[in-house]
C-alpha positions in Angstrom: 0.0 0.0 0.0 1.0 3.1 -1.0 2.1 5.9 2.0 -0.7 8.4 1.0 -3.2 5.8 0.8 -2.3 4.0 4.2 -2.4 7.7 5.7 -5.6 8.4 4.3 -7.2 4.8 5.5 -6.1 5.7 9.3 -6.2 9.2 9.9 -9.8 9.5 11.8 -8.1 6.3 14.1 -4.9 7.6 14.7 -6.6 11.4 15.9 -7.8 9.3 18.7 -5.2 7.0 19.2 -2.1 9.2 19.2 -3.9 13.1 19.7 -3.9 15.8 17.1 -0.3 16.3 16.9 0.3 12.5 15.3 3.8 12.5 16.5 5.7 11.3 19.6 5.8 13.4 23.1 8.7 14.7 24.9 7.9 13.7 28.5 9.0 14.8 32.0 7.5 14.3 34.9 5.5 11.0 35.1 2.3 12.9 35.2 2.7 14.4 32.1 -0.3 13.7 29.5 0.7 13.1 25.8 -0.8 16.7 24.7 1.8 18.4 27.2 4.4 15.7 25.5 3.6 16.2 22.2 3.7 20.3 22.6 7.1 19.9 24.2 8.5 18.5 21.6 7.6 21.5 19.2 8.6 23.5 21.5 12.5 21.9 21.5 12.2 22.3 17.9 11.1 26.3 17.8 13.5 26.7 20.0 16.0 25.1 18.1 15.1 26.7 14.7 14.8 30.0 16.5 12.1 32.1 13.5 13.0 35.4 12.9 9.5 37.6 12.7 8.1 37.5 9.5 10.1 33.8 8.8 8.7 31.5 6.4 8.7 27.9 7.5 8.0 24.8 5.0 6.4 22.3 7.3 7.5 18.7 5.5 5.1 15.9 6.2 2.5 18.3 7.7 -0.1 15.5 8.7 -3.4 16.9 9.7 -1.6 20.1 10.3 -1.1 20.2 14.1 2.1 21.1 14.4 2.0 24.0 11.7 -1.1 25.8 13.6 0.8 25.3 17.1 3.8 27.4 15.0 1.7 30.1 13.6 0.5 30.5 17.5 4.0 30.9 19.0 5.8 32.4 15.7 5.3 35.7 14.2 5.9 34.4 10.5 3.8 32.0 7.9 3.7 27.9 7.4 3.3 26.0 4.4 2.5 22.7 5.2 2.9 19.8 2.8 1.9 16.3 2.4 1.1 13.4 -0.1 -2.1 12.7 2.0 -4.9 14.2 0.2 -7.0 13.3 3.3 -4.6 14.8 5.7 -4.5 18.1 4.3 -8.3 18.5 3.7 -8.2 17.8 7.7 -5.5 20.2 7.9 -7.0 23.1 5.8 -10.0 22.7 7.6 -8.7 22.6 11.2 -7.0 26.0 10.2 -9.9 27.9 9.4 -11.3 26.5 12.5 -8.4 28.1 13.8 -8.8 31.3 12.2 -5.1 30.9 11.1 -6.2 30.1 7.4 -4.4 33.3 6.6 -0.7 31.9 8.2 -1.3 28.5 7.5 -1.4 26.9 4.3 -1.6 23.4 3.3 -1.0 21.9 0.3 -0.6 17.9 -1.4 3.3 17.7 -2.4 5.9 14.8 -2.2 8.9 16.1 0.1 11.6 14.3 -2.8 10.3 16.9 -5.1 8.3 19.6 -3.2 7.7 22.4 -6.4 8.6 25.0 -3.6 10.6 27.9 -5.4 14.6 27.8 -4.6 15.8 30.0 -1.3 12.2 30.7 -0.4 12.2 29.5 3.3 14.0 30.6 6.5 13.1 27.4 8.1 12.7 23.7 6.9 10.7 22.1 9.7 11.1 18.0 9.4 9.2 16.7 12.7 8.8 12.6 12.2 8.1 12.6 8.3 11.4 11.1 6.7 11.3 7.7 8.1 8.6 7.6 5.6 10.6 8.7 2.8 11.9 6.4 0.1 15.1 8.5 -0.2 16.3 10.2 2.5 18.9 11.9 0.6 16.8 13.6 -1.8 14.3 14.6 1.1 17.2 16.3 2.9 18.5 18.0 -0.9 15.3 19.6 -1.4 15.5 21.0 2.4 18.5 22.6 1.7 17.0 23.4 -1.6 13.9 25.7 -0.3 16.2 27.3 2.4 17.7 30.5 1.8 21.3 30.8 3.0 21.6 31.3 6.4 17.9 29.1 7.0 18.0 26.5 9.2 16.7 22.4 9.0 15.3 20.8 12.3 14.6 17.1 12.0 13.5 14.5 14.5 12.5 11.3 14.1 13.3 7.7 15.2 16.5 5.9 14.5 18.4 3.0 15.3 20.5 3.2 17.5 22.2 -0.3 17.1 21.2 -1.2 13.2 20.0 -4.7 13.0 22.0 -7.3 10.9 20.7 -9.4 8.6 20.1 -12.3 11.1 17.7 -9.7 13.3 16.0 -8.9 10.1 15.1 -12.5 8.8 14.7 -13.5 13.2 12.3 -10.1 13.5 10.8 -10.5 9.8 7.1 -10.9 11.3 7.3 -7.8 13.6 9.0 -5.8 11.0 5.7 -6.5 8.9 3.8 -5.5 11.7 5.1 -2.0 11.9 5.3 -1.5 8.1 1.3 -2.3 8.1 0.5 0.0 10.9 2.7 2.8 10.4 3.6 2.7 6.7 6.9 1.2 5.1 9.6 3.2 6.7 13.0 3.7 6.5 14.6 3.9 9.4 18.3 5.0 9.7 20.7 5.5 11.2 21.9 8.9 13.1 25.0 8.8 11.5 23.5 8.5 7.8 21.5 11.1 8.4 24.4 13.4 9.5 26.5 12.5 6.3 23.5 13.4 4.1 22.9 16.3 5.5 26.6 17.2 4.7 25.9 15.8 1.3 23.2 18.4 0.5 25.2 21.3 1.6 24.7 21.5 5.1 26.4 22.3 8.1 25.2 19.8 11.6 24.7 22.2 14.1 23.8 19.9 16.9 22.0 16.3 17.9 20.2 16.0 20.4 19.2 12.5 21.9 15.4 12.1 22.9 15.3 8.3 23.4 14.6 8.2 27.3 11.6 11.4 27.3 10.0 10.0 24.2 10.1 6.1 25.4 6.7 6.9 27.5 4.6 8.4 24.3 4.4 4.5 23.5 2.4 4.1 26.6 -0.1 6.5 26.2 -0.4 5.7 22.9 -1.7 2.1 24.1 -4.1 3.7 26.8 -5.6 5.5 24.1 -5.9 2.6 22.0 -8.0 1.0 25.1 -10.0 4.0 25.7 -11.1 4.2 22.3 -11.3 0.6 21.0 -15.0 0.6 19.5 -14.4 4.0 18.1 -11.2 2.5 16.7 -12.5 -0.7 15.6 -15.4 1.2 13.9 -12.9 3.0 11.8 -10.3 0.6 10.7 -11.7 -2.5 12.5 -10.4 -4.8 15.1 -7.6 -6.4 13.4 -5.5 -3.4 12.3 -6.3 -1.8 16.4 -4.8 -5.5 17.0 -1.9 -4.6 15.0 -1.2 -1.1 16.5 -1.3 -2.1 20.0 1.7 -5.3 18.8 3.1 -2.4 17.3 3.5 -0.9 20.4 5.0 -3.7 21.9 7.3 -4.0 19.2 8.9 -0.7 19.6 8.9 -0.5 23.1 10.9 -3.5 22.7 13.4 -2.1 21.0 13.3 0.9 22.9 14.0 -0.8 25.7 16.7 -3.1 24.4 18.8 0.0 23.5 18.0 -0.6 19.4 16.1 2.2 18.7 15.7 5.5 19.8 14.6 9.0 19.0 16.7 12.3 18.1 16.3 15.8 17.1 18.5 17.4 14.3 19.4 20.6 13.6 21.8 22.1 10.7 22.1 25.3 8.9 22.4 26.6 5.1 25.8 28.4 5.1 25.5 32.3 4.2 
């Protein structure tokens, strides 16, 4: 199945399952609900990329558009929010002018490995938990650097592993590898390291990594309370079998987590001037 048409089949699901922000919390204290975790981790990342007033951020892998209406609330500037989900970014459109931040945030269906954004046009290229999804990493991360004017910044997070799995673990873990490609999409996870060389590769300078594996660990939890909470409304919308899946799913990573295999950073590097 193809990315946009998974996305499209589970977004109504995932809204209850995993909040309106679709991406993993940055937890503290233990109390700490996944809306508080899930802010906190765009906070890390405004403060990392650190908007000028008036910037213009490209929000890659926009989802249903959480993220870029939190920005335009805590940035003087504009987002531009793409995605290949058709689905997504009718949600995203419409949750805008909900908003009343239609006139900040824009939405629009693009694939990130060729994103028909004008050259130079962006201070900030805003990545949050989209290029696992992304056939080609290195392209995604060309066409950052692409859109960014010099002196315009990337921030990236996402999962990685930590300790990449041989061929053995892949043909031992073949079955829960499966599992997570049918409930979150075929991904491509890599490696930090990969990541930092093809950033270098597009033409940009790392500015810093930043290891979130231990705050974002807990999002997995809540995600799985959620999925309790909410099982008939769940299994209403993409029936029991795939709620089945995304609670193994759960397991899975948490597994992995756990095992020190995979983890969860946040990237930041600039355009030179």
């Amino acid at each position: 199945m193809l990315v946009a048409d998974h996305y499209d089949r589970v977004t109504e699901a995932w809204r209850l399952v995993m909040g309106a922000d679709f991406h993993y919390g940055v937890f503290g204290d233990a109390d700490w609900l996944l809306p508080r975790a899930t802010e906190r981790l765009s906070e890390l990342m405004l403060a990392e990329a650190a908007p000028a007033p008036g910037a213009r951020v490209l929000d890659v892998g926009c989802g249903v558009g959480g993220p870029a209406l939190w920005l335009a609330r805590h940035f003087d500037g504009t987002v531009h929010g793409i995605s290949i989900s058709p689905r997504g970014i009718e949600a995203a459109e419409a949750n805008a002018l909900t908003a009343g931040l239609a006139d900040r945030c824009t939405f629009a269906v693009a694939d990130a490995l060729d994103n028909g954004e004008p050259s130079a046009a962006y201070d900030v290229a805003w990545v949050m938990e989209s290029s696992h999804l992304m056939p080609d990493r290195a392209r995604l991360l060309a066409e950052c650097a692409r859109i960014l004017r010099p002196g315009g910044r990337l921030v990236l997070c996402d999962l990685t592993f930590l300790r990449p799995l041989d061929l053995g673990e892949i043909l031992n873990d073949r079955k829960k590898l499966a599992c997570l490609d049918r409930v979150f999409g075929r991904a491509k996870i890599g490696a930090l390291a990969d990541y930092e060389a093809q950033a270098a590769a597009a033409g940009l300078r790392v500015a810093s990594v930043r290891d979130l594996s231990r705050e974002t660990r807990p999002t997995l939890w809540a995600w799985q309370a959620n999925l309790e909470r909410f099982a008939d409304d769940v299994d209403a919308l993409i029936g029991p079998e795939a709620r089945a899946d995304f609670a193994r799913a759960c397991d899975i990573l948490g597994a992995y987590w756990d095992a020190g295999r995979m983890g969860y950073f946040l990237l930041v590097a600039d355009k030179p001037g």
